[in-house]
One Martini backbone bead per residue (centre of mass of N, CA, C, O) as a GRO file, in nm:
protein
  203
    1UNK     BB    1   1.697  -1.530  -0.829
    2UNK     BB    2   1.816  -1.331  -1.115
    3UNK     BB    3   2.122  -1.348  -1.331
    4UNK     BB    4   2.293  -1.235  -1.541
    5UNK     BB    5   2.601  -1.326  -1.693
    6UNK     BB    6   2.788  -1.062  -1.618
    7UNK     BB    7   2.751  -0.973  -1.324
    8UNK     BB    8   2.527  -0.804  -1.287
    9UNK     BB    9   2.271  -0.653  -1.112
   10UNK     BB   10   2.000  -0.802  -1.075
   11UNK     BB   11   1.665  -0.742  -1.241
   12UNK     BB   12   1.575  -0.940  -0.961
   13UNK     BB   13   1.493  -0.930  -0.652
   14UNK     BB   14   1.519  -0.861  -0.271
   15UNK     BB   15   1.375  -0.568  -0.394
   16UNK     BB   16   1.168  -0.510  -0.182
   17UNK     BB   17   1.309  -0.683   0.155
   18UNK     BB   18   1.559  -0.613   0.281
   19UNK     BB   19   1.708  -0.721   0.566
   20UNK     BB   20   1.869  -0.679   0.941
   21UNK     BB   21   1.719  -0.741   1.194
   22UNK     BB   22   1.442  -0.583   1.126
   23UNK     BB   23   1.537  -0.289   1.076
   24UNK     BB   24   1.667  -0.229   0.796
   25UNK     BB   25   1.633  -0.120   0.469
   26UNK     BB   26   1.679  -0.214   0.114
   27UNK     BB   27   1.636  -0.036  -0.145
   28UNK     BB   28   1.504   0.111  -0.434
   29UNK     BB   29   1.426   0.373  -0.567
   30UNK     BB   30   1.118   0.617  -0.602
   31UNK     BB   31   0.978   0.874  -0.712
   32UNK     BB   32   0.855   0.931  -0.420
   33UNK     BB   33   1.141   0.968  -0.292
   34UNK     BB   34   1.245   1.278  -0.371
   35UNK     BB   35   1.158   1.458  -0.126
   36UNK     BB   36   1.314   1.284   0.081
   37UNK     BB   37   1.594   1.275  -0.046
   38UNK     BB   38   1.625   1.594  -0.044
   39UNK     BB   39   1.612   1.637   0.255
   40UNK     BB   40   1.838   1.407   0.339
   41UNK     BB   41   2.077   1.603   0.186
   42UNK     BB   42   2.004   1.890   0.302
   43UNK     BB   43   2.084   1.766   0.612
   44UNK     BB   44   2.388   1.656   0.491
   45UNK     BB   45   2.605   1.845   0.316
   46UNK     BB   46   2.828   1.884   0.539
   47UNK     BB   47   2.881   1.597   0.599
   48UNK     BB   48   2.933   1.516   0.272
   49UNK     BB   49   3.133   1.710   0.122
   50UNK     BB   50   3.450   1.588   0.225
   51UNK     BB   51   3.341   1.297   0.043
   52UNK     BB   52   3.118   1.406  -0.194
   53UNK     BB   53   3.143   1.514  -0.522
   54UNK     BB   54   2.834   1.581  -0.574
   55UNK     BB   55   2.782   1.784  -0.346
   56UNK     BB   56   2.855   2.029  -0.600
   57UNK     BB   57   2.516   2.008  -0.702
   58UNK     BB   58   2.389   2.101  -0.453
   59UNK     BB   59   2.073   2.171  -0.480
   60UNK     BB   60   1.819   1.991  -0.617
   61UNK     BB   61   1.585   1.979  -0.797
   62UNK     BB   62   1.287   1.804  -0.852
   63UNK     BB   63   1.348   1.725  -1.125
   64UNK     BB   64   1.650   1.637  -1.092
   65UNK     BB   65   1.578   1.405  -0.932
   66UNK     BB   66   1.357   1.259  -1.079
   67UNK     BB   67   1.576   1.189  -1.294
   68UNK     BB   68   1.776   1.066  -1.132
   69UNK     BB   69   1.584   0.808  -1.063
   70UNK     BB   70   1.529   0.740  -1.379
   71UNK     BB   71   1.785   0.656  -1.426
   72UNK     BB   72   1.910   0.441  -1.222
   73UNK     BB   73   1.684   0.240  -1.289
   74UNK     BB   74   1.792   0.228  -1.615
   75UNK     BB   75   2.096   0.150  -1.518
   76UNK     BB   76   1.983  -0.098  -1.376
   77UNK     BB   77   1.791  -0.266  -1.629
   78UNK     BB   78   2.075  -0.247  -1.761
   79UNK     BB   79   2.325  -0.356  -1.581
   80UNK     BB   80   2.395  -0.173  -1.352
   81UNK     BB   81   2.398  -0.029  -1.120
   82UNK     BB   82   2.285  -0.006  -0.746
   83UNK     BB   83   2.032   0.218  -0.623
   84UNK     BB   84   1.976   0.266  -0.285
   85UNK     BB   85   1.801   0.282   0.013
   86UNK     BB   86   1.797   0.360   0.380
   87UNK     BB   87   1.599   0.233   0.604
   88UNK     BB   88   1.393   0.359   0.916
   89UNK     BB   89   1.070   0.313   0.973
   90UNK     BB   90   1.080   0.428   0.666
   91UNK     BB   91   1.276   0.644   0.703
   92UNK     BB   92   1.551   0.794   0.550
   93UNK     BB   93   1.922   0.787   0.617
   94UNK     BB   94   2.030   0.671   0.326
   95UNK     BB   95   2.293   0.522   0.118
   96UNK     BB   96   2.354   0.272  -0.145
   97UNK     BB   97   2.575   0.049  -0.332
   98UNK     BB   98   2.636  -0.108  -0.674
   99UNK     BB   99   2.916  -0.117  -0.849
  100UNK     BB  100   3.075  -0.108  -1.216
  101UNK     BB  101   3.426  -0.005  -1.194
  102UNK     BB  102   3.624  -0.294  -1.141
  103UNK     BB  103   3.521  -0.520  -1.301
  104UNK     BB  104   3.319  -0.798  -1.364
  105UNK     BB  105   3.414  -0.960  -1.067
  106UNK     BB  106   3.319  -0.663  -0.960
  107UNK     BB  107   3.189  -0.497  -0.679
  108UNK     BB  108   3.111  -0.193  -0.556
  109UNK     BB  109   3.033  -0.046  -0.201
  110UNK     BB  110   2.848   0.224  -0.137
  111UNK     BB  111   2.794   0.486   0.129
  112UNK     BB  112   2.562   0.678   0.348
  113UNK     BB  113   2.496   0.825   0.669
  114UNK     BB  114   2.314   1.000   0.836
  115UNK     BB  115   2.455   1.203   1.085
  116UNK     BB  116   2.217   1.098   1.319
  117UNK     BB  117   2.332   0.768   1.259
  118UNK     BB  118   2.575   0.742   1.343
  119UNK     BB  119   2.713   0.471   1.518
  120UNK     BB  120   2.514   0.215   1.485
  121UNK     BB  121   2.554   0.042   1.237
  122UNK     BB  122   2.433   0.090   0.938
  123UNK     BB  123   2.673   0.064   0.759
  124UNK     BB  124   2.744  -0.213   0.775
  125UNK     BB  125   2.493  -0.337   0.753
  126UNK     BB  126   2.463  -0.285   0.453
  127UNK     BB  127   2.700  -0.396   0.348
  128UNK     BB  128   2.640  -0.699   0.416
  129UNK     BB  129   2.406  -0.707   0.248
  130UNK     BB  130   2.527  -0.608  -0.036
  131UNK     BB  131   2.722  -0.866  -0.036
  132UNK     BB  132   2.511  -1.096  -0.042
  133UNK     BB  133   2.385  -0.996  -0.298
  134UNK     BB  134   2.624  -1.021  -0.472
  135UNK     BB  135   2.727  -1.342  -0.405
  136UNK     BB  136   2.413  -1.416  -0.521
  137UNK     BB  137   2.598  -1.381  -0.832
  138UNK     BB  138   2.770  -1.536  -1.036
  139UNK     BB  139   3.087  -1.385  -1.103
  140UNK     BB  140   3.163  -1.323  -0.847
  141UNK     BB  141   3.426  -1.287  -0.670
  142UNK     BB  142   3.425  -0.936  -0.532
  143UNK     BB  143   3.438  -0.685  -0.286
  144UNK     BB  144   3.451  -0.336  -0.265
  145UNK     BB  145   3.623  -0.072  -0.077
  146UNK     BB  146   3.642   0.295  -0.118
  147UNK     BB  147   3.875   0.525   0.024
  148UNK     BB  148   3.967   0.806   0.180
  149UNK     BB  149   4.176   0.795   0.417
  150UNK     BB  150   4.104   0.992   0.581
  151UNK     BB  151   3.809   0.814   0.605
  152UNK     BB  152   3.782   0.635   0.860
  153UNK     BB  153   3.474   0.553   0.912
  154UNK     BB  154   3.473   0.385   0.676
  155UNK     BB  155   3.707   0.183   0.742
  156UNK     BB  156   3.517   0.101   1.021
  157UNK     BB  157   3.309  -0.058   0.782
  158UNK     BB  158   3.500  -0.253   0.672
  159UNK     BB  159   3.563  -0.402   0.885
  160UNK     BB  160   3.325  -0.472   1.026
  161UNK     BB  161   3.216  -0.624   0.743
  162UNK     BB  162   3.528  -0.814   0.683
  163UNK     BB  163   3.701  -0.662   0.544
  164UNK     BB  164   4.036  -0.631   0.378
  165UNK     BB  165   4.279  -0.472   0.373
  166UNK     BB  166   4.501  -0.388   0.061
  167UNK     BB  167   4.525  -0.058   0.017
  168UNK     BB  168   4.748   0.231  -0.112
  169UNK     BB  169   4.658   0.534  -0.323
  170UNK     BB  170   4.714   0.753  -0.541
  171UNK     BB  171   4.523   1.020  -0.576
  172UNK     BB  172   4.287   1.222  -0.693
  173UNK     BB  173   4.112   1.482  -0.572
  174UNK     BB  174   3.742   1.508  -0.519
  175UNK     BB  175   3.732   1.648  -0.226
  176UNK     BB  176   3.803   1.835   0.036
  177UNK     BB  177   3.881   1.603   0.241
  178UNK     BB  178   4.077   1.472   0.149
  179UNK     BB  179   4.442   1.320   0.053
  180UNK     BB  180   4.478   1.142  -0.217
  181UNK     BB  181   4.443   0.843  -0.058
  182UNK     BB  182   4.325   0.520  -0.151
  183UNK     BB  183   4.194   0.304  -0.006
  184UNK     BB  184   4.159  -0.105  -0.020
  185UNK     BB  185   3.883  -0.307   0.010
  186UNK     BB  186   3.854  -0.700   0.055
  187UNK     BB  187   3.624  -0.936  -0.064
  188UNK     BB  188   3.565  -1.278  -0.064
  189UNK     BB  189   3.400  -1.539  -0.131
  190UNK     BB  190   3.536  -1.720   0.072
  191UNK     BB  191   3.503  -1.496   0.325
  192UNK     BB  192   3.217  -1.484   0.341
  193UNK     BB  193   3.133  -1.778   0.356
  194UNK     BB  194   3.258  -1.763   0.634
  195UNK     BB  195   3.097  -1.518   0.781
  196UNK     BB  196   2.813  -1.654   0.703
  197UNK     BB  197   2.859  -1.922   0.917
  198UNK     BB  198   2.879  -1.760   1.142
  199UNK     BB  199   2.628  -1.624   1.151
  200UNK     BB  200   2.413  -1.842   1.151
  201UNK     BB  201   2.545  -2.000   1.416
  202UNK     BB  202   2.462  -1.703   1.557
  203UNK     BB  203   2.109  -1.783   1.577
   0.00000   0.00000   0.00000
């Protein structure tokens, strides 16, 4: 795996590829999946509406998801956010990435699972992962997961995955859902180092 001076999410990945206990994949999106993505998005408006302000714009035409998935591509390929989707059996059940806007040493995980999957676990595996991803690259102090207070869900996603709270801030809401508090929730590379080998261990 080969990874930019700047700490952005390398262009050579492995994904796909990425595995957790054989059971879900995470990768990169691609032109074919767009189809089941807005599948996956329309059969779940009511349940991420209230935590996801994207989702007063669907849904979108298969043109612009098109569009959609060949932009995060392009703005993957220059260094920025990577945008994967979270398969199970072959079959997307949610999304996932790696953001680049809390500053060049940190990375943001954001995630959501379809509202039949929750509760499995499976948003804490990509979490998971995707620190694992994110540490994989030189540069990273830091991963941190934000979410609104009111989304409880989130943050019982960020602490099974290891992250420890650290802060509460007043912000604009932008979803109908929200309280306009904003938790921040905060991984260590430190932190993670000792969680990496407790699961070794534990294998």
């Amino acid at each position: 795996m080969s990874a930019p001076e700047s700490g952005a999410p390398p262009t050579r990945l492995t994904i796909p590829g990425v595995l957790f206990d054989g059971s879900i994949l995470l990768r990169r999106w691609r032109l074919g999946d767009a189809v089941a993505l807005s599948r996956l998005v329309g059969e779940n408006i009511d349940h991420l509406r209230p935590w996801m302000p994207w989702v007063q714009d669907e849904p979108l035409t298969l043109v612009a998801r098109l569009k959609m998935i060949r932009a995060w591509e392009s703005q993957f390929r220059s260094g920025g956010d990577l945008l994967v989707g979270v398969f199970l059996g072959g079959n997307a059940i949610g999304a996932a990435g790696l953001h680049r806007r809390r500053g060049p040493e940190v990375l943001e995980i954001g995630y959501w699972i379809g509202e039949r999957f929750t509760g499995c676990g499976y948003a804490t595996r990509s979490a998971s992962l995707l620190s694992d991803l994110a540490f994989a690259m030189p540069g990273i102090a830091r991963v941190e997961i934000h979410h609104d207070r009111a989304n409880t869900a989130s943050g019982r996603v960020a602490s099974r995955a290891g992250f420890t709270f650290s802060s509460q801030d007043p912000v604009a809401s932008k979803a109908p859902g929200e309280s306009g508090v904003e938790c921040t929730w905060i991984l260590s590379r430190e932190r993670w180092m000792e969680l990496r080998g407790t699961r070794c261990q534990g294998r």
